[in-house]
C-alpha positions in Angstrom: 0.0 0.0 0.0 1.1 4.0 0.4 1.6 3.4 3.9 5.2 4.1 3.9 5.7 6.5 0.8 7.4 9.5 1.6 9.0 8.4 4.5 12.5 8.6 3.5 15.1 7.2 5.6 13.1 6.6 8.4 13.5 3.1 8.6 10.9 0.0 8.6 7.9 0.7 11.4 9.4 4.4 12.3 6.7 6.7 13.5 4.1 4.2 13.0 1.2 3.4 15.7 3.1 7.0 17.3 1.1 10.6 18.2 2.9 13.2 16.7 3.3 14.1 20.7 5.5 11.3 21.1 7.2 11.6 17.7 8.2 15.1 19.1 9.3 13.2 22.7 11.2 11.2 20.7 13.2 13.7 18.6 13.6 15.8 21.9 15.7 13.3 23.3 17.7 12.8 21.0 18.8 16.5 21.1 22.1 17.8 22.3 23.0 21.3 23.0 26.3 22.2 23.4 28.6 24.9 22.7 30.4 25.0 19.5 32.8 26.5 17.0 32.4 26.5 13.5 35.7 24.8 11.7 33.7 24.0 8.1 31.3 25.6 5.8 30.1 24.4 2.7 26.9 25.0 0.4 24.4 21.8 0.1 21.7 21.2 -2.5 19.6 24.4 -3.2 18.9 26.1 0.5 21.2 24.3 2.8 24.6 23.9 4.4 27.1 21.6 6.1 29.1 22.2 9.1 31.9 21.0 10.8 31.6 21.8 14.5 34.1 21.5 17.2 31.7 20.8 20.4 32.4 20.5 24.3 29.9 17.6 24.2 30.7 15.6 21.1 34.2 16.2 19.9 33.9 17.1 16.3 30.6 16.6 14.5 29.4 17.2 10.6 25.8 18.7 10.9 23.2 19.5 7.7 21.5 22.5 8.3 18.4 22.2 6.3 17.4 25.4 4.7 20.7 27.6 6.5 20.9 29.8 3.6 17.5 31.1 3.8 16.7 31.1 7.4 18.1 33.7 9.6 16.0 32.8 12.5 17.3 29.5 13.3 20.6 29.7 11.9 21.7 33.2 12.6 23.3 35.7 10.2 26.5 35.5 11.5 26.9 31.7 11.3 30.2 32.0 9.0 33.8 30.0 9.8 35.3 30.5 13.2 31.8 31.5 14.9 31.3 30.6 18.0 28.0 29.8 19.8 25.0 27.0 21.2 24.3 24.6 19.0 21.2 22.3 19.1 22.1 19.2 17.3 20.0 16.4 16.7 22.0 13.2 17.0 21.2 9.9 15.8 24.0 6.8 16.5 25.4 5.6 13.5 25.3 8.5 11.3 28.5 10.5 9.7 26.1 13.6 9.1 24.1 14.6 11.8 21.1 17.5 11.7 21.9 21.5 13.0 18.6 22.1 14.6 19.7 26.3 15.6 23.2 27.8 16.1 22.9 30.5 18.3 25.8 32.7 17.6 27.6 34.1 20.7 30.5 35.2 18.7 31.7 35.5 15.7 35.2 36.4 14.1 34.6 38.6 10.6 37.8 40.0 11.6 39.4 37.0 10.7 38.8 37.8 7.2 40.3 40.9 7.2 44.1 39.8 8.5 44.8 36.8 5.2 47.9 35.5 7.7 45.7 35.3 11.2 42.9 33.8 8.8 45.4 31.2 7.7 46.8 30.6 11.0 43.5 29.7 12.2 42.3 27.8 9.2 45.1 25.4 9.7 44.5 24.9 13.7 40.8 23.8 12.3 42.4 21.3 9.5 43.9 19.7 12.1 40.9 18.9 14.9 
């Protein structure tokens, strides 16, 4: 049947026989928020973005942030390299690229841009986490 069309990844029986109420439990728990730096940006698909983040909680982490380039809200507009902030991360074991949920930027560095050698200096610290 259509049962299980458009349910992408999921997984066999996921969010069946569930309220959305405990779908939304679910997710919830599986939410870490943690401070973070950014060490990586790069453009993904049409509207969204993937991040390398060095956290306190998990060490270093790749992160998808679904639709980063057009939402300020939830992503910030300061969310460049080198920013520095609390992320909410949604993790699920066994995945290389976990999901950015919000980055709240505490601080960011644009004045890394505007000295090429510091820029490089710090570019290189992050190639090597």
């Amino acid at each position: 049947g259509a049962g299980g069309v458009g349910k992408r990844g999921a997984g066999a029986g996921a969010g069946q026989g569930r309220t959305a109420h405990e779908q939304r439990a679910a997710q919830l728990m599986n939410t870490l928020s943690t401070d973070a730096i950014v060490l990586h940006v790069a453009d993904y698909l049409e509207s969204s973005r993937i991040y390398r983040l060095m956290t306190r909680e998990a060490g270093v982490v790749s992160v998808v942030a679904r639709g980063a380039r057009n939402s300020r809200k939830r992503f910030g507009s300061a969310l460049d390299l080198f920013a520095e902030g609390q992320a909410q991360l949604q993790m699920k074991p066994g995945r290389d690229l976990q999901t950015l949920l919000s980055f709240d930027v505490q601080r960011s560095r644009p004045q890394l841009a505007a000295d090429l050698g510091v820029f490089y200096g710090a570019a290189a610290i992050a190639e090597v986490t």
